[in-house]
Steps between C-alpha positions, in 0.01 A plus 500: 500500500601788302504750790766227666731493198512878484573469921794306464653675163669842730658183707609358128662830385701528792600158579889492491455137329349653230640848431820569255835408557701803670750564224865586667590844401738564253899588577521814610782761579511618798720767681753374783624733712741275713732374240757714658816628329839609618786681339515739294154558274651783246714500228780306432409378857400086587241376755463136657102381602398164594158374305193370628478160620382309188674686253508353140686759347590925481538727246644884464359674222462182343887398560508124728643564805653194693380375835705309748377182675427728752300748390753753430550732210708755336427773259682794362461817337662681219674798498195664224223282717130653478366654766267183584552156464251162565605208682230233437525151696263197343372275807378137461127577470559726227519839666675787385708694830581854396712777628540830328889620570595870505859524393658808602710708255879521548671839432821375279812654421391696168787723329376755238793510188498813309716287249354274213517115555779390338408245221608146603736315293369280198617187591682275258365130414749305745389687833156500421495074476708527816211721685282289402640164601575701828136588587421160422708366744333730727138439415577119552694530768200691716255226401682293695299563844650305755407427786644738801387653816780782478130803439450409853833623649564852537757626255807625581745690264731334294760714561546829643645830376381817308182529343584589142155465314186432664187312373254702281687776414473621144625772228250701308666664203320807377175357549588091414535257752835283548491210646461439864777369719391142584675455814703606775912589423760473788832609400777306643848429384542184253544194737253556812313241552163463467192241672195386471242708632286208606497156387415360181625256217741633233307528158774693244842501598692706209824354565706442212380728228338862626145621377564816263316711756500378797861328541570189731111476577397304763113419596350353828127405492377532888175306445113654453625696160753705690824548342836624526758621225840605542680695239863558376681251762864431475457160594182245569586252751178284475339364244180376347294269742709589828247576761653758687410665850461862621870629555662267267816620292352507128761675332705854472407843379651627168448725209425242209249528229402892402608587835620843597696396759550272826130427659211260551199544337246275718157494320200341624175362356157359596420283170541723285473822657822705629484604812692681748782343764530772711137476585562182637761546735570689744713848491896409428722570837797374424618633175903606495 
């Protein structure tokens, strides 16, 4: 009997009645080498992917990034970005999609000063409670988000003329840093209009009373985190809510705010990184 018991038990240890559970393996991250991007993968440059199907949710460095019902994406890249960045989508069952970005340097517009910095102006009680309400109103106004579909179009340039300050460009006086320029200038007379570059919905319209730095501000959100500002206007001719489309009349350049004369400062952001416009359109042909 014994010899028959001992027969059987190989058949018992293999049985697939009888043996453990298979456990499912954990989450794991995995590489994936199609999640294509295109644009512009460098600094101050943006790029627009579409996500796996399945997609819960992607992250930057940690930053959310928004997804459109169809899949598509935009991110962005500051003008001091690292040299590498991680886009990480979370599926459904729990995985972890991963793609390792190289983001390309960008040679800016650095001036060496053999002059000291001069020392900024203390300022007094009353402007410092204005600045502050001011950058309020701009904080709130960019958590707004919208919806808009404008980071789809290709941009075209709100008005034409002479590049007077470009994007990145920066003063370095004996040996300490300035601030960077955080946009692109184009110098034309008080007056010239100026449109939208592609649509959007108005989200600070500086109408009545100008910003003590910026002027007659005016601020288009184009959807995805992408932004436009547009500094020291003479007039706004939109205002808060209007949705307005690429080409649209939105107001008139001037010189207001600490201005030092007749231009439009067009600025752009992805959230909350400043990026560049010229990267994003195309080479300006038909400047007077």
């Amino acid at each position: 009997m014994w010899h028959r018991v001992f027969a059987l038990l190989p058949l018992l240890l293999i049985s697939p009645c009888l043996a453990a559970p298979m456990v499912p393996p954990a989450p794991s991250e995995i590489a994936l080498s199609d999640m294509l991007l295109t644009g512009r993968i460098e600094q101050g440059g943006t790029a627009t992917g579409t996500v796996p199907s399945g997609t819960l949710s992607l992250m930057l460095d940690g930053k959310p990034v928004d997804i459109a019902p169809d899949g598509r994406f935009l991110i962005g890249f500051g003008r001091d970005a690292p040299a590498e960045a991680m886009l990480i989508a979370t599926l459904a069952d729990g995985r972890h999609i991963t793609k390792v970005l190289t983001i390309a340097p960008h040679q800016w517009r650095i001036e060496q000063v053999d002059t000291p910095m001069r020392p900024p102006a203390i300022p007094d009680e009353d402007y410092q409670r204005i600045r502050a309400g001011e950058l309020q109103q701009i904080e709130a106004a960019r958590a707004i988000r919208p919806s808009s579909n404008g980071w789809r179009q290709p941009l075209m340039w709100p008005v034409t003329g002479r590049i007077s300050g470009v994007f990145g460009s920066q003063r370095i006086y004996q040996g300490v840093a300035g601030s960077y320029h955080g946009g692109v200038d184009i110098a034309r007379p008080t007056g010239t209009m100026i449109a939208a570059p592609a649509d959007g919905v108005v989200i600070l319209a500086a109408v009545d009373t100008p910003f003590t730095l910026e002027g007659h501000l005016l601020m288009i959100d184009h959807g995805m985190g992408l932004t436009s500002a547009f500094l020291h206007l003479s007039r706004i001719d939109v205002k808060v809510g209007d949705h307005v489309t690429r080409g649209q009349v939105l107001g008139a350049i001037g010189t207001s705010g600490r201005s030092t004369g007749p231009h439009l400062h067009w600025g752009m952001k992805w959230q909350d990184e400043r990026i560049d416009p010229q990267m994003l359109l195309p080479p300006m042909t038909a400047a007077p």
